[in-house]
N, C-alpha and C positions, 0 to 999 in steps of 0.2 A: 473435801474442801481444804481440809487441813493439811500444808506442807505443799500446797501451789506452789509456782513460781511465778512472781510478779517480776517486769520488768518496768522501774520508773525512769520514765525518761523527762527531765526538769532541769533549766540549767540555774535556778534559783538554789542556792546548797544549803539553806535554810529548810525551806520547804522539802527538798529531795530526802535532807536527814529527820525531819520531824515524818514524812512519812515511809520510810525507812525504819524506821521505830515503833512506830504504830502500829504497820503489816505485821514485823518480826514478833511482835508479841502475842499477836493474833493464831502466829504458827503458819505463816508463809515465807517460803525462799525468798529474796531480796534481793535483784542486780540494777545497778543504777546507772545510768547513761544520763552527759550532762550535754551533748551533740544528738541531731539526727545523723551525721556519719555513724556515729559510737553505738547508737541505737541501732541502725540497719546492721552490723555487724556482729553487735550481740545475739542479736536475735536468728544470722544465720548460724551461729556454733553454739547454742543453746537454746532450744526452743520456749520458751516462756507459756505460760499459761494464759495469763491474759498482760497487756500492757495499757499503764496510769502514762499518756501523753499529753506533755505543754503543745500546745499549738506554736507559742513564742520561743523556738530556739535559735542560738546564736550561728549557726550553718545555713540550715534550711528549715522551713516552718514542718510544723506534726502533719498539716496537710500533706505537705510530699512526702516524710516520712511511709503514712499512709498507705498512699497512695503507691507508694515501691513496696511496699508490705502487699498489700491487694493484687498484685501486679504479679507477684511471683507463687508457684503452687503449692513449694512449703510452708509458705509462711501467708499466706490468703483466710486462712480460717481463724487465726489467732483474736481473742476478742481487744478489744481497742474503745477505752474511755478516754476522752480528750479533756484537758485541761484549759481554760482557758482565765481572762481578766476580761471578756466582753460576755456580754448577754444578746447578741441581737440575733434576730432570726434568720437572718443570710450569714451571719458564720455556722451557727446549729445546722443548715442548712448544707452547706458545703459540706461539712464532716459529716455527718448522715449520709451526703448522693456518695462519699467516699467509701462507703462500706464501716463507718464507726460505730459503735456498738451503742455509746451515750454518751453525755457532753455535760460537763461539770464545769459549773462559772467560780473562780475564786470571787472574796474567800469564800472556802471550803467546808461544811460541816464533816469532819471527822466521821462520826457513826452515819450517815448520811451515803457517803461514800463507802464503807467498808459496805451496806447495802448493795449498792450498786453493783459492786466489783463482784461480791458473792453472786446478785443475780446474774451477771456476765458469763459468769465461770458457770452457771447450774446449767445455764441455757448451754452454753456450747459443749459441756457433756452429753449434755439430753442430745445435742443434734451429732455429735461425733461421731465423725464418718470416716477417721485417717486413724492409722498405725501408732499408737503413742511412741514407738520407738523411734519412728523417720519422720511422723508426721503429715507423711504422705497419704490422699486416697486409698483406701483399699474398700473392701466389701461393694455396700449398695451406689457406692459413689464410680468403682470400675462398673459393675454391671450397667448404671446407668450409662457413661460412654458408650460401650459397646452398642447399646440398644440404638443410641444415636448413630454411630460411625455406619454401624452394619446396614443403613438406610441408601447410605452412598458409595463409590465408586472406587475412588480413591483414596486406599487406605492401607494398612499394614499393620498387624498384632505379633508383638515379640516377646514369649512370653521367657523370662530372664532366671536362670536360677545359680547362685553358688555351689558349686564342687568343693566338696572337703572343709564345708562349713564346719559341720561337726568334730573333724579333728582340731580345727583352730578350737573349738569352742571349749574342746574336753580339757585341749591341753593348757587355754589361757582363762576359762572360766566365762560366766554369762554375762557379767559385766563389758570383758572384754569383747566378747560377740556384740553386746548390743552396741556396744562403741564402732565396730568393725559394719555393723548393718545402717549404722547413720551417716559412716564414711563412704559404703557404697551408696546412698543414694543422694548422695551431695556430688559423688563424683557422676551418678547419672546425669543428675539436675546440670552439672556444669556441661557436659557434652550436649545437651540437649540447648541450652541456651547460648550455643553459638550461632551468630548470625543466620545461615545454613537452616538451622531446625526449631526455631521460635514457631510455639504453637502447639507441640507434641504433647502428649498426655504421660504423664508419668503415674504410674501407682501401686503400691505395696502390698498384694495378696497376702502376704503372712510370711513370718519366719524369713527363709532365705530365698525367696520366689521374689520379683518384680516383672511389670509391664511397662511396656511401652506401646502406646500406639503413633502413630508414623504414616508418613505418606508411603505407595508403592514405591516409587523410584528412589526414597533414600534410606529404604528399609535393611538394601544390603551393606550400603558403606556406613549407615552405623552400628549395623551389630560387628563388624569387623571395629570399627572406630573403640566402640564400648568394651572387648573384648580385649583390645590393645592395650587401652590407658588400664585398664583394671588390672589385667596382668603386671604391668607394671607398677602403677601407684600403691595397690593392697600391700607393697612389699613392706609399707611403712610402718604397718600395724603389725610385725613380728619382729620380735628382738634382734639387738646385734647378734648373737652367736649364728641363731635358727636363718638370717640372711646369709652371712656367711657361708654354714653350710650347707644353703640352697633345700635346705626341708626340713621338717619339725618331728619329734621322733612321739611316739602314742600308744603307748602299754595299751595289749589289748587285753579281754576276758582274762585270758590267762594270766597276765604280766609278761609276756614277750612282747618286746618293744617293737613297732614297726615304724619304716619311715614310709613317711606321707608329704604329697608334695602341697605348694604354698594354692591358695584359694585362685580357682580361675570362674570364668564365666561358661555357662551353658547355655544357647540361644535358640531358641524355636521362633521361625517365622510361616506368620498364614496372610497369603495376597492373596483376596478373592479373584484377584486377574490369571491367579495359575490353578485355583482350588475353587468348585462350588459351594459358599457357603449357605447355611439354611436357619440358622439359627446363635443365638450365642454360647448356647450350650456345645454347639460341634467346634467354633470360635476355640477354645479352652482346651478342648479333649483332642484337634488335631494340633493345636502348638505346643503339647506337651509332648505329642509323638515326635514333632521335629525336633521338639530342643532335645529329646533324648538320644539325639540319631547324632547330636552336636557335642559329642565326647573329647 
């Protein structure tokens, strides 16, 4: 519980800094947003643990806030208390059909709310079903997809993994890695949420593995698509020098240094349209044979 991150979003600076103070002493991270712009944006480069929101902000109300939070796959599970200055049972009401966790009328009791927020936070550990690093789906949350997809026709499983993770990882440490594993799946999240591919399943088996699930017919121009921008974009996450010259060098056992090239993508694709599939277990064990065939 201790060392959350809470994200406040309140455009009152009164209230934002008296509860600012209050968390921080408690022993929770603190980032504060005085917009819903400011909010949706924190929230996609730092994932927050749970967020304290005004319904009344100066852009757009906590409902939409919300509701673009609920709307997107990284950011869908995050627990969410609303703040409001009304009591009546069709705004409770609204933010609840939203996906809101609980609804807090100013003013506020203090201990009342730290309540709340802890129970928030205990419930969605107990139900945590995503990657603390990305955020994303992984474990009984992919199997569950699968279970669905594999029901119907059209479909595609691509099962994603990083080349040469582990030299990035040796030579720039695990920090760095886990920095490098939230940039890849923001850079998936963004390729998938082009017009084009709204709808797809994205999710984080562990470590340097990811999936996607996808329709048949655009299974092959996004693994070429995702392939593309990653090779390119990951370049960002290695130093001036190591861009420069085009690879990073990795003492091995011995201490003979080797060069090793910059992190690329490996893709395995299974379309029940060209393979019989029987189960979700063959699902996993034939996409791992493709993606390995994809060197």
């Amino acid at each position: 519980m201790e060392n959350a991150r809470l994200l406040i979003v309140e455009d009152e600076v009164d209230i934002s800094n008296l509860l600012k103070i209050y968390f921080s002493n408690l022993g929770y991270e603190i980032e504060t947003a005085y917009k819903g712009g400011e909010a949706l944006e924190k929230t996609q480069s730092n994932l927050p643990d749970l967020i304290i929101l005004d319904i009344n902000l100066p852009d757009f109300d906590g409902y939409e806030v919300c509701r673009q939070l609920r709307g997107k796959m990284r950011t869908s599970n995050i627990p969410i208390i609303f703040l409001t200055q009304r009591d009546e049972r069709s705004d409770r009401l609204q933010g609840l059909e939203l996906g809101a966790d609980d609804y807090v009328t100013k003013p506020f009791d203090f201990d009342e709310l730290k309540l709340r927020v802890q129970g928030a936070i205990r419930r969605a550990e107990r139900e945590r079903l995503t990657d603390p690093r990305t955020g994303l789906p992984s474990g009984r949350l992919i199997e569950e997809q699968l279970r669905e997809v594999i029901q119907k026709t059209d479909w595609a499983y691509l099962d994603i993994a990083i080349n040469e993770f582990e030299s990035f990882s040796e030579v720039y440490g695990f920090v760095a890695a886990d920095d490098a594993l939230r940039f890849t799946s923001m850079l998936i999240n963004d390729v998938l949420e082009t017009s084009e591919r709204k709808g797809d399943f994205l999710g984080h088996i562990g470590g340097k593995n990811f999936v996607v699930i996808t329709s048949s017919e655009k299974s092959k121009a996004l693994k070429n698509a995702l392939k593309d921008k990653f090779a390119l974009d990951i370049q960002s996450q290695y130093s001036f020098t190591d861009r420069n010259n085009g690879f990073i060098q990795v003492p091995d056992k011995n201490g003979i240094v080797e060069k090793k090239p910059f992190m690329t993508f490996s893709i395995g694709i299974v379309d029940p349209s060209e393979m019989p599939i029987a189960d979700i277990r063959e699902i996993t064990e034939l996409s791992v044979i493709e993606r390995r065939k994809d060197i």
